[in-house]
N, C-alpha and C positions, 0 to 999 in steps of 0.2 A: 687337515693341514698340520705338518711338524711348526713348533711356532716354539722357538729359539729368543733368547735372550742374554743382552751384556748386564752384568752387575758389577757390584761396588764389594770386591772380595776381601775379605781381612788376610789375610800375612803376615806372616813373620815378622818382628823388625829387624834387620839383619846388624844394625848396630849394635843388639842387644842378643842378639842369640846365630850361632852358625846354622843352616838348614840343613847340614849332613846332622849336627847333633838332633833338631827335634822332628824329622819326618821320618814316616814310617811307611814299610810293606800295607798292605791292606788289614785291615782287623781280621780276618781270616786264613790270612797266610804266614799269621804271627806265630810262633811256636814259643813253648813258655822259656827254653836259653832267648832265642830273642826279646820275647818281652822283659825279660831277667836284665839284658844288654842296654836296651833301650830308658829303659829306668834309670840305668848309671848313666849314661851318656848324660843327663840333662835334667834337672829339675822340670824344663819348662817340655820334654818328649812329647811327644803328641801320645804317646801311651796311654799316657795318666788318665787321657777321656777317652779314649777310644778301644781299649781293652786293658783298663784299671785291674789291681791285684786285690783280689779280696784280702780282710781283714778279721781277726778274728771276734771281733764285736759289730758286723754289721747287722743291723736292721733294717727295717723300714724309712728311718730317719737319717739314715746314715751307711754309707752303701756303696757301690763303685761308681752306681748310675747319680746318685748325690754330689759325691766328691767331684766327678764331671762336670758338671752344672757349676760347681762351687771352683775347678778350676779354668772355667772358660772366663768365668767372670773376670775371676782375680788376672787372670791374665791380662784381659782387656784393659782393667782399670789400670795396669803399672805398665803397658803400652809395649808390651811384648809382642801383643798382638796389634796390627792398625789396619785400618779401614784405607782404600787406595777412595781417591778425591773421586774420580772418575770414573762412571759406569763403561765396563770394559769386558771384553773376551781376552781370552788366554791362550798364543801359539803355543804347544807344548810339542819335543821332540823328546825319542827315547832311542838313543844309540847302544847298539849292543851284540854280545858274540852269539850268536844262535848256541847253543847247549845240546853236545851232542857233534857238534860240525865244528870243529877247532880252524882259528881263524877266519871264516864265514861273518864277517858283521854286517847288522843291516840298524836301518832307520826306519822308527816308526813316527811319523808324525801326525797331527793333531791339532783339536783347539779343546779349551776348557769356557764351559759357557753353562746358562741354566735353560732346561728342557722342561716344557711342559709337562706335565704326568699324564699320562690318556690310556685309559683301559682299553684293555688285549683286544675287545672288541670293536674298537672302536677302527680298527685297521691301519694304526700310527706305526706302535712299540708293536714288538712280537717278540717272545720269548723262545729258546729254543731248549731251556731247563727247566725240570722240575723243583719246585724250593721244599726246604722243610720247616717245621711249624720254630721250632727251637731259637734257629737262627732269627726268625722275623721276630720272635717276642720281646728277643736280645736288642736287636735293633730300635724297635719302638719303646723299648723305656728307655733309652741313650735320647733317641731324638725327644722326648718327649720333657728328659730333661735338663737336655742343650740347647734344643730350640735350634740348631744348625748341623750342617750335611759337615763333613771333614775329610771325605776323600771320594772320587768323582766315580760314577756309574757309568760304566764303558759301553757307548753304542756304535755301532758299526751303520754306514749307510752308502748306497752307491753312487759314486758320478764320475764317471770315466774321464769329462774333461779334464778334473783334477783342480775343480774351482778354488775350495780354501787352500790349497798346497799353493798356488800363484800368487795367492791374494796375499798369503802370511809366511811365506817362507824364503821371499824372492831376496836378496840382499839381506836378510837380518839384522841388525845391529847387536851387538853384547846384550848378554843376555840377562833379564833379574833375577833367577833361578838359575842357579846351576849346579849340580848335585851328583854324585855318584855313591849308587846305592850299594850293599852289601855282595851284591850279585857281579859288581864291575859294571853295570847300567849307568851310563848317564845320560842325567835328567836335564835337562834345559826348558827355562818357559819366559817369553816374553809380552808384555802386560801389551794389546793392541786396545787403543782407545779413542782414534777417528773415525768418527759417526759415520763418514761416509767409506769409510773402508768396512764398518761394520754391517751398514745397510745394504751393501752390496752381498755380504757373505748369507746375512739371514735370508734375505731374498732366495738368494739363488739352494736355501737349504729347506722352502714352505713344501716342494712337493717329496721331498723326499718319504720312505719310509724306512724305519730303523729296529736294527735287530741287538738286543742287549746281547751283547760279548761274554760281560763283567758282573758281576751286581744285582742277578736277578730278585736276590733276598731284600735289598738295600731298597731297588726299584718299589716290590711290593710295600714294603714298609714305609717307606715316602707317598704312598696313593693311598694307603688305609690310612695314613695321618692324613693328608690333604681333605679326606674326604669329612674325617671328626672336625676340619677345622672350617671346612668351606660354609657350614650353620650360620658360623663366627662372621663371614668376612662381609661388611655392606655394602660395600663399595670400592672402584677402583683405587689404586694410591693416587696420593694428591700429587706430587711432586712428578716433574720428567724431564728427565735427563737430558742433557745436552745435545743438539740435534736431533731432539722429539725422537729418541730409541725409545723401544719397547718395554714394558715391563709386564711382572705376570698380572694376574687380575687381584690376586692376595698374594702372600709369600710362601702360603702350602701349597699352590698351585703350580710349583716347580722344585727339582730338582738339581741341585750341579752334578754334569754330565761330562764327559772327554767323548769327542764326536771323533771317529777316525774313517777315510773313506776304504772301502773294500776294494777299490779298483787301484790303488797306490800298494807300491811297494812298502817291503818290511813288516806286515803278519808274519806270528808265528803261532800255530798252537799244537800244542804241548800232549801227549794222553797224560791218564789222571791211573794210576796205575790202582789194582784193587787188592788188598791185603785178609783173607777168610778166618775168623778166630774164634773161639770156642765152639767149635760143633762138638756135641756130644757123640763120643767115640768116633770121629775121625777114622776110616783107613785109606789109606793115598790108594791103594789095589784095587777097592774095590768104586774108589772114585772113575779110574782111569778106564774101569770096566763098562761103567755107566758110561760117562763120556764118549766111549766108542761107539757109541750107537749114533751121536751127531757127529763124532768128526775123528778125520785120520789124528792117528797119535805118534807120536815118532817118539820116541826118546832120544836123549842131549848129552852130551858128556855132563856128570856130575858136578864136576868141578870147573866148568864153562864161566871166562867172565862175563860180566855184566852186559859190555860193549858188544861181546859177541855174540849174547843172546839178541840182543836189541840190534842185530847187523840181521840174524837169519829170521827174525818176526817181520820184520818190514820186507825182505823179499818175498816171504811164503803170503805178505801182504798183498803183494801183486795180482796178486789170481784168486785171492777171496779171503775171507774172514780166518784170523787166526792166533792163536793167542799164546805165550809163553808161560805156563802153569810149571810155579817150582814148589817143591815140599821135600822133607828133611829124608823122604824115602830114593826123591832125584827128581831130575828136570823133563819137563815134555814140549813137545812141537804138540798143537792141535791145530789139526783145521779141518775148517768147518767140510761134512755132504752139503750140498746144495741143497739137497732133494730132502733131504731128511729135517734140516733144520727148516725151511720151507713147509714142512705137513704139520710139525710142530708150532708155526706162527701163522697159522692160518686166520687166527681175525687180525694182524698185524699190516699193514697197508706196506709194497714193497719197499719202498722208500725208507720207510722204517723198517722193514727186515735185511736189509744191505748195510745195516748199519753194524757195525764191531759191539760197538758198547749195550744196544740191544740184544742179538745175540747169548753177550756174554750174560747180564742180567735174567732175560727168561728161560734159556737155554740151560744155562752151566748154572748161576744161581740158583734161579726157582725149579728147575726141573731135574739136574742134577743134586744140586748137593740141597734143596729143599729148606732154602732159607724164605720165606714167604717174603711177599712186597711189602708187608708195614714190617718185617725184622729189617728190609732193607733200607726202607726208609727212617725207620729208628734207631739205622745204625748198630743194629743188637749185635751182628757180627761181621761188623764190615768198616775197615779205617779203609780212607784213599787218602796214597803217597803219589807226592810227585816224582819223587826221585827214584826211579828203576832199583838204583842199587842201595835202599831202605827195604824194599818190600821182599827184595832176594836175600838178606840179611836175616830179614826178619824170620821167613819162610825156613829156611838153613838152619839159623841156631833153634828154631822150636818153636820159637814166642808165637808163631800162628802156624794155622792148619799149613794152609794154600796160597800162595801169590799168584797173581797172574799179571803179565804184564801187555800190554797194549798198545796197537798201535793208534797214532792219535785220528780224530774225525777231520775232513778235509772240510775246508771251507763252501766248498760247492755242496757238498754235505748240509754241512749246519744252513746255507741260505733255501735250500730247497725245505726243509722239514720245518724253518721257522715261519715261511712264510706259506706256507700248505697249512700252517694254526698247529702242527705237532708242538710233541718233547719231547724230546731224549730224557733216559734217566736223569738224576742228578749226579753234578760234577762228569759230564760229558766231557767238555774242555778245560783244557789250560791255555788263557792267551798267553803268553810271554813278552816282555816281561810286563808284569804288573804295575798297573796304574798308583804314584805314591802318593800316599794319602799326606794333609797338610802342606801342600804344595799352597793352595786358594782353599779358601773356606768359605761357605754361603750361610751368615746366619739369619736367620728369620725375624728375627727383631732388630 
């Protein structure tokens, strides 16, 4: 059973601090000019805890994950931060241009609330990425020493009636949030805090099953603390909120979540483009040579822009896998034999062999150009760019081997292979746009 919860979320004070100054992109979609930006904007940034600058004297005692700890407090104590009186969920809407489609805007909307944690096994959450080890260590000494979640783990779930879209979106009033991010997004979120408009919505969300969007790194690391802490916990909390709502059984036993349904309008996701760098001795000839053995090659005008690489990868998408590889010798069309790539994924189950982003990983990665799975996963030579015209850039002036750029996984995609128990590699997706961190905050004490 999904088993949802309203808390009592700290915020901003808005007397005291504007929300365009201290909310942020995700910890991970931060680049260091942003976190450089984000720093001036605001003593109180939501940076400072959630991807701090190191120092040239930190240790043990004193540290990025320390100064976190020591600015949540401070914050709390001189009321920048406050606690809302009432155990509540959060409408959240994200209006925005689709990227890519000029003019095109759509609406994503949403609620922000806390999710139980329940292992993959257990047939709740289903992941549809693989995570790596770096990210989660990062993550668990943050929470371990803030003691609180700060920006919400994105799960997707289905229900065609469109129950919380009625429930919370029907009439609105003005909104407590409202923000527009660096992207031109904006954010809007309103504080919903009638028991019975809440009971209604948890109810109607116990059978669901939910597939993480967002946050798979975030997700694990909240269930590996929950699990050091659940020793800890004796008993239910004493206190209950207004209208006998629910709460978790301890406070490591959830998560804050942004719940979105799959059958509503305004998804977007985004490919995750891949950038190839230091292979020793490198030649584009003799890649392209290889590569022919899995897929027709075409060559592109050299000096092709961006937009019209990523105009003819999506048609030649049409009819099967295929991918736009640029290097500073020129640009190619690949696409995939059927036949060929197929004898090459023979322990791969089809589902997962129809996929681009597989494909691209055992295919071209590991069996072309001979980057092994733990080089890939330890990133040894491999950055993912979001933005097409970084990775053509990059490719172009030298700075790397090989770009390839990608078209994105379709959501029928990602629902079939999450909920079949697969993965796709890691960074399969990009939802767009990203869920802002410090919007609500759930802390544990």
């Amino acid at each position: 059973m999904t088993r949802i919860y309203p808390f009592r979320a700290f915020r901003y004070n808005p007397g005291l601090v504007h929300a365009e100054d201290v909310v942020t992109q995700p910890y991970d979609k931060i680049s260091p000019a942003m976190q450089q930006s984000y720093y001036h904007r605001s003593p109180y940034n939501l940076v400072r805890i959630i991807l701090g600058l190191p120092e040239l004297f930190d240790s043990e005692e004193n540290n990025v994950y320390t100064r976190a700890g020591e600015n949540l407090a401070d914050w709390r104590k001189e009321g920048v931060l406050t606690q809302d009186n009432e155990a509540s969920i959060y409408a959240y809407s994200q209006r925005y241009e689709v990227p890519g489609v000029p003019g095109k805007t759509q609406e994503r909307r949403g609620f922000i609330a806390l999710g139980e944690l329940a292992d993959y096994s257990q047939g709740i959450v289903f992941r549809h990425e693989r995570t790596l080890a770096k990210p989660k260590s990062d993550r668990l000494n943050l929470l371990r020493a803030t003691r609180a979640h700060f920006g919400q783990i994105f799960m997707l779930y289905s229900d065609p009636g469109l129950t919380a879209e009625q429930l919370l979106f029907a009439n609105p009033p003005a909104p407590d949030i409202e923000v527009t991010d660096e992207y031109g997004v904006l954010h809007r979120v309103w504080k919903i805090s009638e028991p019975g408009k809440i009971n209604l919505l948890l109810s109607a969300m116990q059978n669901k099953k939910l597939i993480i969007a967002d946050g798979h790194h975030r997700y694990e690391t909240a269930l590996n603390y929950g699990r050091e802490r659940a020793a800890q916990a004796t008993s239910a909390p004493a206190e209950r909120p207004a209208g006998n709502l629910p709460q978790p059984p301890y406070p490591e036993a959830a998560a804050m979540m942004t719940f979105v349904n799959m059958d509503a309008k305004g998804l977007t996701i985004l490919p995750t483009h891949r950038v190839v760098h230091g292979l020793k001795e490198f030649d584009a000839s003799a890649f392209l040579r290889r590569a022919a053995e899995y897929f027709d090659v075409q060559a592109m005008p050299a000096d092709s822009e961006t937009a019209e690489l990523l105009r003819q990868l999506a048609e030649a998408g049409k009819t099967g896998t295929s991918f736009v590889a640029v290097t500073r010798a020129g640009t190619h069309l690949l696409q995939a034999k059927k036949e060929a790539v197929k004898a090459r994924l023979t322990d791969q189950p089809e589902r997962q062999r129809r996929l681009d982003v597989v494909q691209l990983h055992s295919v071209v990665l590991e069996g072309v150009l001979g980057i092994s799975a733990q080089a890939v996963l330890d990133q040894s030579h491999l950055r993912y760019v979001r933005e097409a015209g970084d990775a053509v850039q990059q490719a172009r002036a030298g700075d790397a081997d090989i770009a390839f750029l990608m078209n994105p996984v379709t959501l029928d995609q990602l629902r079939e292979v999450a909920f079949a128990g697969d993965v796709m590699p890691q960074k399969s997706t990009d939802f767009y746009p990203k869920l802002l961190s410090g919007l609500t905050i759930y802390a544990l004490d």
